[in-house]
Structures are given as C-alpha cells and as structure tokens.
Biopython code that builds the backbone (N, CA, C, O; Angstrom):
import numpy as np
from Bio.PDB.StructureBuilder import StructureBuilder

atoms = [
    (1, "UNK", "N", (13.247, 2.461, -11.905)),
    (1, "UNK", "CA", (14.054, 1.285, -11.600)),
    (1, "UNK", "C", (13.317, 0.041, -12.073)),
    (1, "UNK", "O", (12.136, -0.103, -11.759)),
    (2, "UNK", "N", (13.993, -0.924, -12.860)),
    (2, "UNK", "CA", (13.284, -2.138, -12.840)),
    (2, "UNK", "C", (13.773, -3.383, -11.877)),
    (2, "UNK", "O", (14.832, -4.010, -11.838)),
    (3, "UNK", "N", (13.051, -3.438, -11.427)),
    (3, "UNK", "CA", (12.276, -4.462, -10.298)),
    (3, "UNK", "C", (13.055, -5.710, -10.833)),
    (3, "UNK", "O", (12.952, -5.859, -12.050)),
    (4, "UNK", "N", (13.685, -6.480, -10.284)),
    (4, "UNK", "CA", (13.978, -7.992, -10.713)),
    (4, "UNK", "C", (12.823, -8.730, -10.256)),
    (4, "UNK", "O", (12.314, -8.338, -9.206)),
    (5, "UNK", "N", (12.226, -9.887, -10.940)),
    (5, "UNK", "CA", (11.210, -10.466, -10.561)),
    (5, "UNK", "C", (11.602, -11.772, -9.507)),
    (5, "UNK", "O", (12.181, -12.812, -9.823)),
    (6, "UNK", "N", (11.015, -11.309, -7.948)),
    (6, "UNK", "CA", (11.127, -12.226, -7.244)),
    (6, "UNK", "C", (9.792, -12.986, -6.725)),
    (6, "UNK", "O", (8.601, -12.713, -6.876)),
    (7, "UNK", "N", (10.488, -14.101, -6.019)),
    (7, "UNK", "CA", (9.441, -15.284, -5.875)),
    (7, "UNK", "C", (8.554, -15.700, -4.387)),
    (7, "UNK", "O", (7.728, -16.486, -3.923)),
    (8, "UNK", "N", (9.511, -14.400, -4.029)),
    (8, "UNK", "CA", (8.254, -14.321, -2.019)),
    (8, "UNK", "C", (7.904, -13.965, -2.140)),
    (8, "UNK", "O", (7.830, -13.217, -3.115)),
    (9, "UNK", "N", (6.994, -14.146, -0.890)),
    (9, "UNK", "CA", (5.593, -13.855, -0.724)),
    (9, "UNK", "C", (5.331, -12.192, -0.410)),
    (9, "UNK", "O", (6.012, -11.407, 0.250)),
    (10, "UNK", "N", (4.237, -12.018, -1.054)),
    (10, "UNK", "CA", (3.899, -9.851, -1.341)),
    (10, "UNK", "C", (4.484, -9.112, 0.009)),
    (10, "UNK", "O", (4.094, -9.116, 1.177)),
    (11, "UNK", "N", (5.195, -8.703, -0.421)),
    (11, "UNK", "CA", (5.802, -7.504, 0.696)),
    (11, "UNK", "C", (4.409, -6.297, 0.579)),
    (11, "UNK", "O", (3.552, -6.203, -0.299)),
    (12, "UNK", "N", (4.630, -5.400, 1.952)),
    (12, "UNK", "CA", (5.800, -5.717, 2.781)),
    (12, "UNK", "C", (4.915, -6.848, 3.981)),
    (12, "UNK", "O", (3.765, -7.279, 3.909)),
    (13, "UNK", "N", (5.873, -7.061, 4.938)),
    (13, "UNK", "CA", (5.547, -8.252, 5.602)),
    (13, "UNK", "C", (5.712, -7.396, 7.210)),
    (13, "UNK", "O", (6.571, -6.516, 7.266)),
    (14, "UNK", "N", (4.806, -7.715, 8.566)),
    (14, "UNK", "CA", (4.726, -7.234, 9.452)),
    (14, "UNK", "C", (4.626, -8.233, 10.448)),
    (14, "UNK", "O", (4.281, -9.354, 10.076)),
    (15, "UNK", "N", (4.905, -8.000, 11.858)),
    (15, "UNK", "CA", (4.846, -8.583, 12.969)),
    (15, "UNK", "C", (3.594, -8.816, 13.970)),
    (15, "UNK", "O", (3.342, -7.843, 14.682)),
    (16, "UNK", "N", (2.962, -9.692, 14.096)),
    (16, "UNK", "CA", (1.719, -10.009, 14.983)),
    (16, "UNK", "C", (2.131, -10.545, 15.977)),
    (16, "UNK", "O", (3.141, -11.076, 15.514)),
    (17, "UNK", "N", (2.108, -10.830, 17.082)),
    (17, "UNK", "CA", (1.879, -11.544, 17.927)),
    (17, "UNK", "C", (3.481, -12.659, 18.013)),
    (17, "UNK", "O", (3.472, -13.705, 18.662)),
    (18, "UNK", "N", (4.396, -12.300, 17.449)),
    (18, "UNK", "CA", (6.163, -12.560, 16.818)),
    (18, "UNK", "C", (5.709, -13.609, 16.286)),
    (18, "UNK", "O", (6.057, -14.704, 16.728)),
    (19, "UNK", "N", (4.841, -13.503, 15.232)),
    (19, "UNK", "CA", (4.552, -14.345, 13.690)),
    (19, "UNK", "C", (4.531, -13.215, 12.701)),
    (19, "UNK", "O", (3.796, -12.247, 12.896)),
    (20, "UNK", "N", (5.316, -13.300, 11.638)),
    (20, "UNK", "CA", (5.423, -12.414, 10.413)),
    (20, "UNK", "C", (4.479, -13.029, 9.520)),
    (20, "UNK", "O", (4.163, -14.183, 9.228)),
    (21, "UNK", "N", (4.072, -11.647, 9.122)),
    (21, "UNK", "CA", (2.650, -11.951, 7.984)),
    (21, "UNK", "C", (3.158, -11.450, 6.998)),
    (21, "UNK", "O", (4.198, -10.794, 7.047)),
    (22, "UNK", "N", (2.317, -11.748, 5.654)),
    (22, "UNK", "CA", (2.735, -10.623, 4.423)),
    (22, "UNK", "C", (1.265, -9.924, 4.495)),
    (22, "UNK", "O", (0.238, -10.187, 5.122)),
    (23, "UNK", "N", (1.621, -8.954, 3.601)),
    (23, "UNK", "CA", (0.615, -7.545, 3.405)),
    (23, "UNK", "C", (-1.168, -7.790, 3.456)),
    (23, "UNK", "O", (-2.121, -7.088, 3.794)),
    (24, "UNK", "N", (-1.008, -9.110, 2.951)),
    (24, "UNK", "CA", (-2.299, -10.027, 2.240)),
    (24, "UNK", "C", (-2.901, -11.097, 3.064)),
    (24, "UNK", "O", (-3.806, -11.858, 2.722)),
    (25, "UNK", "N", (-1.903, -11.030, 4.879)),
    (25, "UNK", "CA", (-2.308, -11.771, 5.755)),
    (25, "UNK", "C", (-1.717, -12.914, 5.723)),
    (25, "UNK", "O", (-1.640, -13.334, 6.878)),
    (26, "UNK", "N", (-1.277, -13.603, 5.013)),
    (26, "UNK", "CA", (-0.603, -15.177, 4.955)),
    (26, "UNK", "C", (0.301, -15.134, 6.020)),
    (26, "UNK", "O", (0.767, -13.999, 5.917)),
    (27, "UNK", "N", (0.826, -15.656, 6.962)),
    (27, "UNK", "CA", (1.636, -16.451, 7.388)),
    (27, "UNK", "C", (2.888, -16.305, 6.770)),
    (27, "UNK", "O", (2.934, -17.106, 5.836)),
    (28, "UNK", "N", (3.675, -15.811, 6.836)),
    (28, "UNK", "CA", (5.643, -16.110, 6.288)),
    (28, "UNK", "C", (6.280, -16.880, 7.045)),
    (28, "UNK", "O", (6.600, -17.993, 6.626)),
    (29, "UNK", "N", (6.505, -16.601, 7.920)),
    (29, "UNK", "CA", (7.442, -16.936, 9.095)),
    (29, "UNK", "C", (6.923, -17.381, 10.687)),
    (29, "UNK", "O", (5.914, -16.747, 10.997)),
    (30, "UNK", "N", (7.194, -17.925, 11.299)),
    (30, "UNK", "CA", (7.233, -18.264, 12.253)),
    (30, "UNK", "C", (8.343, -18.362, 13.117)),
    (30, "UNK", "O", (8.803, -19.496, 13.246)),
    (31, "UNK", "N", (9.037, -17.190, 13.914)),
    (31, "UNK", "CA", (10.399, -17.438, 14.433)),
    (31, "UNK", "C", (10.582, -18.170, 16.047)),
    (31, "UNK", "O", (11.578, -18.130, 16.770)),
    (32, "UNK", "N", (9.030, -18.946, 16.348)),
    (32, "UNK", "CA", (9.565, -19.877, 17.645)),
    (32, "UNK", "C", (10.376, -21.104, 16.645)),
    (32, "UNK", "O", (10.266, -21.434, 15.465)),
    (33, "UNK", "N", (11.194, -21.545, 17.750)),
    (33, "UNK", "CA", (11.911, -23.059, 17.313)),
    (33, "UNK", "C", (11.521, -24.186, 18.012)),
    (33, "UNK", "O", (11.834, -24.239, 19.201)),
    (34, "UNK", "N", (10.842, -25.185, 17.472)),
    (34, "UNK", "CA", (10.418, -26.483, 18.069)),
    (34, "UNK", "C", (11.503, -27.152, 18.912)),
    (34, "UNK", "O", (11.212, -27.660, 19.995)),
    (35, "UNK", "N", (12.599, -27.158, 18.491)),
    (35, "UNK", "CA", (13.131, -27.499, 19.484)),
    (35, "UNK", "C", (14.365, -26.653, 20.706)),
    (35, "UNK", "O", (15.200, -27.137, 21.470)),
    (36, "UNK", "N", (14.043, -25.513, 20.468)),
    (36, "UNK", "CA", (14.134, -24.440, 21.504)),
    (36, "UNK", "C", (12.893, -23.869, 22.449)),
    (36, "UNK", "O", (12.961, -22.658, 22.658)),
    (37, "UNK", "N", (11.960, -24.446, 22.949)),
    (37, "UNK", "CA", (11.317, -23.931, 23.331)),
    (37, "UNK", "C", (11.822, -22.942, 24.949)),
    (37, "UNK", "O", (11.067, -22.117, 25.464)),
    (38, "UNK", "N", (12.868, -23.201, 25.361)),
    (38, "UNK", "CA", (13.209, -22.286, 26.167)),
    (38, "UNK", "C", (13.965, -20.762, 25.732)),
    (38, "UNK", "O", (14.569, -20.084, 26.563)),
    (39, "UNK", "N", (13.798, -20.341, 24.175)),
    (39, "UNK", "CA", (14.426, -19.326, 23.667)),
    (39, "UNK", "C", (13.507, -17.770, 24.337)),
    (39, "UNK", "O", (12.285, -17.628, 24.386)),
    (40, "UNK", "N", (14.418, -16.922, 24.718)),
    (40, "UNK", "CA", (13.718, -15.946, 25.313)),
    (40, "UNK", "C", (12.868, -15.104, 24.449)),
    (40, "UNK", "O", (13.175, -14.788, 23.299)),
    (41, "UNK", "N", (11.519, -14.670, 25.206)),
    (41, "UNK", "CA", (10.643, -13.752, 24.438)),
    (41, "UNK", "C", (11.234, -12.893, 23.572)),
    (41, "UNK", "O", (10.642, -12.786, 22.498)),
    (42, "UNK", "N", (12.679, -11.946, 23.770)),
    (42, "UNK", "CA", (12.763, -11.016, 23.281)),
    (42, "UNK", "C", (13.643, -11.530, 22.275)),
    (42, "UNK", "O", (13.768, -10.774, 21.312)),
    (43, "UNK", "N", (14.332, -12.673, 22.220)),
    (43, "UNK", "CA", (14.898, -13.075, 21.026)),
    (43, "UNK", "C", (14.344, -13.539, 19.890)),
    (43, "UNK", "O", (14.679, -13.546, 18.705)),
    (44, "UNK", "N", (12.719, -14.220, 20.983)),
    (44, "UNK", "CA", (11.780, -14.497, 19.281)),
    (44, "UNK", "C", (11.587, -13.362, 18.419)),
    (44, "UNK", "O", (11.639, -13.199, 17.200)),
    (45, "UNK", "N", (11.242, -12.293, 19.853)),
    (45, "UNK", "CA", (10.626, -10.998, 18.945)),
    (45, "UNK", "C", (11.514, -10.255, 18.030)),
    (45, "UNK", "O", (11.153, -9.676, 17.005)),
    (46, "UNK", "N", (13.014, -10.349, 18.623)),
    (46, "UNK", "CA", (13.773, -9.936, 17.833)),
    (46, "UNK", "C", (13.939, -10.513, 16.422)),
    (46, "UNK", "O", (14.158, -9.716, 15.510)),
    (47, "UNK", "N", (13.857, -11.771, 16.168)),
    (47, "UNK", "CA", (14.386, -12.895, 15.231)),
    (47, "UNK", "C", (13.201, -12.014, 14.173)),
    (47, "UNK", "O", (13.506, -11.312, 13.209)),
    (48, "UNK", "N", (11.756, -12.307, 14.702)),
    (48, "UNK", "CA", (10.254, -11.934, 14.227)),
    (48, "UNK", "C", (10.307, -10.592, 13.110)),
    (48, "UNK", "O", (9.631, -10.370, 12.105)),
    (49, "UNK", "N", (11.517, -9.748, 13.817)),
    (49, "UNK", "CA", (11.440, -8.390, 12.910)),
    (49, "UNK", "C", (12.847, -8.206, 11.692)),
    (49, "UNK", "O", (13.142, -7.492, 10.734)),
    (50, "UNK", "N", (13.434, -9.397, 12.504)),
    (50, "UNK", "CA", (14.405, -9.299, 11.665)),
    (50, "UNK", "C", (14.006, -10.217, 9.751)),
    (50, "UNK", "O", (14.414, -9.859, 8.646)),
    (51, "UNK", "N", (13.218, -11.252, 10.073)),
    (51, "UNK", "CA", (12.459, -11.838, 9.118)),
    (51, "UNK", "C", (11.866, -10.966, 7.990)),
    (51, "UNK", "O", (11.991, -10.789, 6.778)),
    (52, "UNK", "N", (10.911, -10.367, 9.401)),
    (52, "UNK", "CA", (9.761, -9.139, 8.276)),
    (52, "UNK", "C", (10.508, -7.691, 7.836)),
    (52, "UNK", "O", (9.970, -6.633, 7.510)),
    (53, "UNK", "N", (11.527, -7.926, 7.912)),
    (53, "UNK", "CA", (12.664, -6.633, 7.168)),
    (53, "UNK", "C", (12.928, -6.963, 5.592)),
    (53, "UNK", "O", (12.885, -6.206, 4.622)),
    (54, "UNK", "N", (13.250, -8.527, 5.687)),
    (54, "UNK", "CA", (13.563, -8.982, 4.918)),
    (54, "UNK", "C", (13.446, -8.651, 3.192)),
    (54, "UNK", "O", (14.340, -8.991, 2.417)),
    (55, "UNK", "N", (12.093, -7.880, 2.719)),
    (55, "UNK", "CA", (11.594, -7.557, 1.562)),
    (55, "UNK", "C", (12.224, -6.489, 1.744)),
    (55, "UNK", "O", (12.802, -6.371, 0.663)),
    (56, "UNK", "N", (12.566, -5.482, 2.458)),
    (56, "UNK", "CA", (13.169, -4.214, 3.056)),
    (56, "UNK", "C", (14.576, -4.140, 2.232)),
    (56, "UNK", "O", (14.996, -3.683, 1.169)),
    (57, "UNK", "N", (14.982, -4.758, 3.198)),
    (57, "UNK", "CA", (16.501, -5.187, 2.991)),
    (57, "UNK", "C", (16.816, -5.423, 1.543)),
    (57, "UNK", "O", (17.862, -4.928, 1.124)),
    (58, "UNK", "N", (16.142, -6.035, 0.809)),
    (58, "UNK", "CA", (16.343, -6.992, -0.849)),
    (58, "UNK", "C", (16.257, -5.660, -1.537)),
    (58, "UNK", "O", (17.142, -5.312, -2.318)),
    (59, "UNK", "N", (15.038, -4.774, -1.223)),
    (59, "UNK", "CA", (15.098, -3.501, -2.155)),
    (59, "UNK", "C", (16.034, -3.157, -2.060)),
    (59, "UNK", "O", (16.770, -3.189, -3.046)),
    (60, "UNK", "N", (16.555, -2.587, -0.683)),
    (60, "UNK", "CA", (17.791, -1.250, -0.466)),
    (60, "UNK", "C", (18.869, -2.123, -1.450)),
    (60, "UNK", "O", (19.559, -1.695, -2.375)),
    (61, "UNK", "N", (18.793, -3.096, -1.071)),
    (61, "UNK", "CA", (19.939, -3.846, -1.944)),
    (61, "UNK", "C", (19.466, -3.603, -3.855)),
    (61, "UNK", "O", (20.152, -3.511, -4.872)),
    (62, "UNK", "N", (19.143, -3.598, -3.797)),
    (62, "UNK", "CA", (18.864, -3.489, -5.325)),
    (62, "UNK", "C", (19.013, -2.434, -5.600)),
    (62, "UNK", "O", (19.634, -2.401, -6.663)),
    (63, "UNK", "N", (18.695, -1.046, -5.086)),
    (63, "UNK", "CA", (18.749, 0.132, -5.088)),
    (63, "UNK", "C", (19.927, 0.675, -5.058)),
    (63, "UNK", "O", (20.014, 1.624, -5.837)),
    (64, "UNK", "N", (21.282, 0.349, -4.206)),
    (64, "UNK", "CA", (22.479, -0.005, -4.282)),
    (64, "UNK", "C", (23.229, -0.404, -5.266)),
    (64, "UNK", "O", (24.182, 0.160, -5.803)),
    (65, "UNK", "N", (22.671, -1.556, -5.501)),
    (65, "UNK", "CA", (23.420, -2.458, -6.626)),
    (65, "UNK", "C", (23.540, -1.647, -8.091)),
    (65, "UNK", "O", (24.516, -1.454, -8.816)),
    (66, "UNK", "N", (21.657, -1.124, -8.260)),
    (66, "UNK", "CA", (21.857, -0.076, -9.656)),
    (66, "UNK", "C", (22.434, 0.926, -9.491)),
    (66, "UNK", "O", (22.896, 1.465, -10.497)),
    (67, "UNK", "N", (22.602, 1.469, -8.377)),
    (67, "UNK", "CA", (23.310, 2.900, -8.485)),
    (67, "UNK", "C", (24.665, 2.579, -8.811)),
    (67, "UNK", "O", (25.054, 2.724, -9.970)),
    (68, "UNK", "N", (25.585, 2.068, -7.721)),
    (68, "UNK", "CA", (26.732, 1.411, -7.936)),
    (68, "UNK", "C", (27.038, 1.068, -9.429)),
    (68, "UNK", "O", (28.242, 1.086, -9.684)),
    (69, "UNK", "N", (26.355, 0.813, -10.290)),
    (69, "UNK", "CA", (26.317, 0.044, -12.020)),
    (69, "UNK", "C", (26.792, 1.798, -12.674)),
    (69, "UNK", "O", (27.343, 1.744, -13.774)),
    (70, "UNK", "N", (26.665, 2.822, -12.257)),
    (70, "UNK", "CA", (26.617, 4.264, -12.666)),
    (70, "UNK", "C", (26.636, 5.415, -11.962)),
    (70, "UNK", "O", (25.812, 6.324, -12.068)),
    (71, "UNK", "N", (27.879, 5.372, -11.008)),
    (71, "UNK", "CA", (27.916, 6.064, -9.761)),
    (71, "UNK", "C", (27.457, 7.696, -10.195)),
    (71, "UNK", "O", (26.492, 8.147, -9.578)),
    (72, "UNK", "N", (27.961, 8.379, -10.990)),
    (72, "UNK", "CA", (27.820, 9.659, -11.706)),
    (72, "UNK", "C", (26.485, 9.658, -11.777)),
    (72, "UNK", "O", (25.828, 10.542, -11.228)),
    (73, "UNK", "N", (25.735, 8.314, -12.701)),
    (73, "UNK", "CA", (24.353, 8.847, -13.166)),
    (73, "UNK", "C", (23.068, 8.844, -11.720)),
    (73, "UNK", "O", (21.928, 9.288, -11.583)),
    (74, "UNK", "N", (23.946, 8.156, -10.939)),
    (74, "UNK", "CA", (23.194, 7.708, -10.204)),
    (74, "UNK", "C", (23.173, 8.887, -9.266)),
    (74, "UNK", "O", (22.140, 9.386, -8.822)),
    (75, "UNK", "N", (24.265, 9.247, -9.031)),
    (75, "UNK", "CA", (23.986, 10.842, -7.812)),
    (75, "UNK", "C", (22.849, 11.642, -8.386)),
    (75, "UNK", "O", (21.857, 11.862, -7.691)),
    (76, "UNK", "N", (22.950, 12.129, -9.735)),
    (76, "UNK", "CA", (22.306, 13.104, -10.303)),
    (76, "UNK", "C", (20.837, 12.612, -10.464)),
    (76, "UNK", "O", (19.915, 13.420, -10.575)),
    (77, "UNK", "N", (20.596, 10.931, -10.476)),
    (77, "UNK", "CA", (19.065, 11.088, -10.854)),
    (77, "UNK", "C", (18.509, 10.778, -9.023)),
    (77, "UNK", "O", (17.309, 10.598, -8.815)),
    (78, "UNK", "N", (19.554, 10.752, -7.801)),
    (78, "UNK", "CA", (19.127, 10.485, -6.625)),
    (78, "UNK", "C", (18.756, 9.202, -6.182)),
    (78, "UNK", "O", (18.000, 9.010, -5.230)),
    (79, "UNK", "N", (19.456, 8.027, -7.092)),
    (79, "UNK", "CA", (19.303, 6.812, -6.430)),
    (79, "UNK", "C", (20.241, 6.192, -5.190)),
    (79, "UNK", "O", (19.992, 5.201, -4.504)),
    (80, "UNK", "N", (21.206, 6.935, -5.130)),
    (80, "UNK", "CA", (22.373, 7.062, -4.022)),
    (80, "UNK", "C", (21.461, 7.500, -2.722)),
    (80, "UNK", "O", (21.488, 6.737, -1.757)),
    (81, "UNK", "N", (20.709, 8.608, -2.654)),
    (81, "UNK", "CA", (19.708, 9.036, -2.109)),
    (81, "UNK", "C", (18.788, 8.002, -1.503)),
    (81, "UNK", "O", (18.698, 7.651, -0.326)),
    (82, "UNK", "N", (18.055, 7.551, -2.682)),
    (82, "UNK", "CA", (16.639, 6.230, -2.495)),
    (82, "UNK", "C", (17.334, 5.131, -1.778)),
    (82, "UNK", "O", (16.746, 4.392, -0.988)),
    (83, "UNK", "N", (18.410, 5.051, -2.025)),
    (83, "UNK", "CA", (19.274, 3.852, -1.830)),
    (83, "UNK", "C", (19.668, 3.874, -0.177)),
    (83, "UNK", "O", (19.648, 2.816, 0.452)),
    (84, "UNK", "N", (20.005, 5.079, 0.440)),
    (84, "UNK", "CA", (20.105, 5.263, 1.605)),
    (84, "UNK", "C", (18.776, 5.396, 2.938)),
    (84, "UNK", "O", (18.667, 5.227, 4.152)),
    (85, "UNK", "N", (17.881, 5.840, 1.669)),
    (85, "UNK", "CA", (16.751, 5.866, 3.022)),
    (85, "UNK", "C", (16.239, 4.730, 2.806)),
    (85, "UNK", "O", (15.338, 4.636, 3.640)),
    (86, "UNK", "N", (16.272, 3.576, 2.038)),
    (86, "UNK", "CA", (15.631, 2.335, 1.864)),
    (86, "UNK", "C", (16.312, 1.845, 2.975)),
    (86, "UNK", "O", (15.651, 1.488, 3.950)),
    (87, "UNK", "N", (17.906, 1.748, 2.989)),
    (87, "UNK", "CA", (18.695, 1.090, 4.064)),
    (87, "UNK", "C", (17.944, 1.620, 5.364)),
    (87, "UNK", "O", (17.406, 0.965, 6.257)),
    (88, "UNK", "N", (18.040, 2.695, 5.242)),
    (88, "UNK", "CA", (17.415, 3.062, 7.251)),
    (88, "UNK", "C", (16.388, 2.652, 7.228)),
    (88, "UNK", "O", (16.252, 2.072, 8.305)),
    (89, "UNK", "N", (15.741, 2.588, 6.815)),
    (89, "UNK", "CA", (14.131, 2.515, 7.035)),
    (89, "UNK", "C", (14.072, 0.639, 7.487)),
    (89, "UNK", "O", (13.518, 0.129, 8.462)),
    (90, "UNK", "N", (14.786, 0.022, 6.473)),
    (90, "UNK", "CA", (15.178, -1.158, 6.697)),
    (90, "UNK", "C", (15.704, -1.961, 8.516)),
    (90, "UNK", "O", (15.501, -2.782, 9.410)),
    (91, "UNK", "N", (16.517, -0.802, 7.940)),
    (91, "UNK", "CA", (17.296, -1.136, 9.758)),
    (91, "UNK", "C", (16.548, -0.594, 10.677)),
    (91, "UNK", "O", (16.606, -1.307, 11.679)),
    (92, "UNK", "N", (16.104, 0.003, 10.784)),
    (92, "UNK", "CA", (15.179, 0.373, 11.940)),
    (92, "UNK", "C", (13.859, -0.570, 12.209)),
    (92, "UNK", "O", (13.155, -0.563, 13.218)),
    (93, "UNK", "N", (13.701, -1.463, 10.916)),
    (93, "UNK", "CA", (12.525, -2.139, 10.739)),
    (93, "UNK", "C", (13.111, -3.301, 11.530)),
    (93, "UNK", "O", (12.699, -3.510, 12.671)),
    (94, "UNK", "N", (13.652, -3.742, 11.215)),
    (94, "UNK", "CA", (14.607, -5.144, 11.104)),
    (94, "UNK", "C", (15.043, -4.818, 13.156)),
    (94, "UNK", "O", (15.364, -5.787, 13.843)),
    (95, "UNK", "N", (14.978, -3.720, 13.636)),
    (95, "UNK", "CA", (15.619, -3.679, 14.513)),
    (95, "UNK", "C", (14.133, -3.328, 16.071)),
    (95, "UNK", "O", (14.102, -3.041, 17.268)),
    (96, "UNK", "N", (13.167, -3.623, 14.906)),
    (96, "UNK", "CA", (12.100, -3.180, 16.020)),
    (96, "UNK", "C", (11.372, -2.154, 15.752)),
    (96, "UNK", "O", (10.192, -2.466, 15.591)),
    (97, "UNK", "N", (11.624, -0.899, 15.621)),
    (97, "UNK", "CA", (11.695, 0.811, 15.609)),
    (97, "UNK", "C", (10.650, 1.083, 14.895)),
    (97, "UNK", "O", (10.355, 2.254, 14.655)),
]
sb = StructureBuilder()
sb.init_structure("model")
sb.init_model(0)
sb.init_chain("A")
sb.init_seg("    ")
for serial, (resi, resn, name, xyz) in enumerate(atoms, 1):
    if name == "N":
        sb.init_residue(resn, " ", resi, " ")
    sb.init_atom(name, np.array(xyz, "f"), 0.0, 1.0, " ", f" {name:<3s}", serial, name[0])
structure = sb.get_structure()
C-alpha cells in the first residue's frame, strides 16, 4: 500500500495520565478544557482516547478507501481483510479497550 504523506505528529499516539503522547513522547493533545474545568474525569478520559485513535482511524480509512478503488482485486490480495481489522483495532482503541 502506498502511504499518503501526512503531516502529524509520529503515530502511534497513547494515553498518560488523559494527555495523549506520540510514540517519540511529545505531547499531542491535551483533552482538559480551560474553560470547562468542571468536565467529568471520565469524559476527559474518554475524549483522551478518542484523540490517540486518531492515526488509527486515518489508516483503516485509507485501507478502505484503496480497497474500495478495486473491490475484486482487493478481496483476493486481502485488503478488505487489513481494512477490517485496522477498523477494530481502531475502535476498541478510540473506545478505551
């Protein structure tokens, strides 16, 4: 598959302390809101994983997108396949799990 060249920061990206990092330690995200500070713990944490899915998500999508371009070629070389466990893996990420 070729890769479209994107411009965020190195996947994949993980959850500390509900601050998303990338792979390389930087800082991505931050999902408290300055001016929500009464937003509940589990919605930061939720927001936190839904962020660091994000590189997740862009693959499965891409993985999709080429198969879809060659539905036939695409069963037979198993990107319909790649394309589906990228999605779960995604959602389960994105969802906590």
């Amino acid at each position: 598959m070729t890769k479209t060249q994107t411009q965020h920061t190195q996947a994949p990206w993980h959850v500390d302390d509900d601050f998303v990092f990338s792979i390389n330690g930087l800082r991505v995200a931050d999902p408290y809101c300055d001016d929500q500070d009464d937003m509940p713990e589990s919605e930061v944490d939720a927001n936190a994983h839904l962020i660091a899915a994000a590189p997740e998500m862009l693959e499965a999508l891409q993985w999709q997108e080429m198969a879809d371009a060659d539905p036939e070629a695409s069963r037979r070389k198993g990107y319909y396949d790649r394309a589906r466990e990228l999605r779960r893996a995604a959602i389960a990420k994105a969802e906590g799990k």
